[in-house]
C-alpha positions as CSV (number, residue, x, y, z in Angstrom):
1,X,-76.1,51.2,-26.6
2,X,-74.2,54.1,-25.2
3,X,-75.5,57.8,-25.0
4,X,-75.7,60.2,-27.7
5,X,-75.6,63.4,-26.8
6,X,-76.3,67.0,-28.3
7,X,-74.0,70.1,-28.5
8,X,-74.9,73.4,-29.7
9,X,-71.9,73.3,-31.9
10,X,-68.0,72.4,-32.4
11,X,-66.5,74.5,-30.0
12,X,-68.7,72.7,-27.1
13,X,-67.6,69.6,-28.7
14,X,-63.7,70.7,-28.5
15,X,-64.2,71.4,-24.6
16,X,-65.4,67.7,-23.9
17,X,-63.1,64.9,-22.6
18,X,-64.4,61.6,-24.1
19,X,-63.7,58.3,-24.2
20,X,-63.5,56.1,-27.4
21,X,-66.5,55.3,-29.1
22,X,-68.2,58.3,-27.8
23,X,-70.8,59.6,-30.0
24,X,-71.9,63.1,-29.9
25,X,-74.6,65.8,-32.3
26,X,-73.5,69.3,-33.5
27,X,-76.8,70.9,-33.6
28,X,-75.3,73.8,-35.5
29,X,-74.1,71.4,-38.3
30,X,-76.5,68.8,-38.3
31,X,-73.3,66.7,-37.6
32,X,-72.3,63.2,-36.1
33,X,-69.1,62.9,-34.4
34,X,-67.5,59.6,-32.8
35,X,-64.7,59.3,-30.6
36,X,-62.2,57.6,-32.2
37,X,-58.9,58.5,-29.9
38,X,-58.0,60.1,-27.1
39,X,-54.5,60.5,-26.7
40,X,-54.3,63.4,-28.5
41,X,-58.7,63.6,-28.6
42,X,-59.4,62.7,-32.0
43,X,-62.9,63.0,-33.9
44,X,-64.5,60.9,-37.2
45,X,-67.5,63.3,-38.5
46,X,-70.0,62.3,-40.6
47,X,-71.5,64.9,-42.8
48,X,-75.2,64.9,-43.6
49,X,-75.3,63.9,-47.4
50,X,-77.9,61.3,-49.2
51,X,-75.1,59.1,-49.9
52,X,-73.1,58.6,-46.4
53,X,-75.3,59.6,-43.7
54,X,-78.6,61.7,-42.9
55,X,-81.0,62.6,-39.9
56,X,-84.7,63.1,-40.8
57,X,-86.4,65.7,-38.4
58,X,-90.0,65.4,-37.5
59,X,-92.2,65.3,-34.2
60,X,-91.6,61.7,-32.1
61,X,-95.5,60.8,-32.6
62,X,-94.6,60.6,-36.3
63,X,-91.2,59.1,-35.7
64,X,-92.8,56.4,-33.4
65,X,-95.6,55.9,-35.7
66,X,-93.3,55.7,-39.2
67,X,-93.1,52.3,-41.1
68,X,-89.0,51.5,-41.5
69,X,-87.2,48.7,-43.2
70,X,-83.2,49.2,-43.2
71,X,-81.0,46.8,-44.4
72,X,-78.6,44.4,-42.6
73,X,-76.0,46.4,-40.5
74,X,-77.8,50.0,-41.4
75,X,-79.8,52.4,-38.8
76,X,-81.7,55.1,-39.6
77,X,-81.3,58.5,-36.7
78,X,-84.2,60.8,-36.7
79,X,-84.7,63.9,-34.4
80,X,-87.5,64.9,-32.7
81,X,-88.4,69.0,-33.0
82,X,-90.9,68.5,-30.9
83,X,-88.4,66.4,-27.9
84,X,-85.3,67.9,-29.1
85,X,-84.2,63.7,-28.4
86,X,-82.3,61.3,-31.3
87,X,-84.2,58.4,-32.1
88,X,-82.3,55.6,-33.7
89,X,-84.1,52.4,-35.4
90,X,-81.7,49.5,-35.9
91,X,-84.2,46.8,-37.3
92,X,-83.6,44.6,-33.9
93,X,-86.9,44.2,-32.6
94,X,-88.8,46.8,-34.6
95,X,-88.1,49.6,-32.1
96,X,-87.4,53.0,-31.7
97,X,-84.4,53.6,-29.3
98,X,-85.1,56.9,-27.4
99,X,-81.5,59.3,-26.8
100,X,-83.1,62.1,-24.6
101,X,-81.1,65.3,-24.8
102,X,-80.3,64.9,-20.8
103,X,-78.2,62.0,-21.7
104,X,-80.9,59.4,-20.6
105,X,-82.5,56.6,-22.8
């Protein structure tokens, strides 16, 4: 899995110089942006909406500790208000995966 990482909003976003299948947060917007070119530097956003794509907040102990069945070839992205990290759960092994805000997971 590659990082995910969290910018206080689009015009930090606009500065960055990714590379293709780069996924980044706007915090401002609640947000999810991948890299989908970068010759010019182009952008896919997902909106948060109940239809298309959401993140839950709440504090990792409860994110850790939640019961979560996704269908084949879903995730579900939660943040953590108390870690400020993303926590994605794909289903694969019944686990959490842990994007810390300092780019680590």
């Amino acid at each position: 899995m590659s990082d995910i990482n969290i910018y206080e909003n689009q015009a930090a976003i606009d500065a960055l110089t990714p590379v293709s299948g780069d996924l980044v947060v706007d915090r401002g917007t609640s947000t999810l942006h991948l890299c989908t070119g970068t010759s010019p530097v182009t952008w896919k956003i997902f909106n948060p909406d109940s239809n298309a794509f959401n993140i839950d907040e709440d504090t990792e102990a409860n994110i850790l500790a939640s019961s979560v069945t996704n269908p084949t070839g879903e995730v579900q992205i939660r943040y953590g208000t108390d870690t400020e990290d993303l926590y994605v759960y794909s289903g694969a092994g019944s686990t959490w995966y842990k994007f810390s805000e300092d780019g680590t997971v």
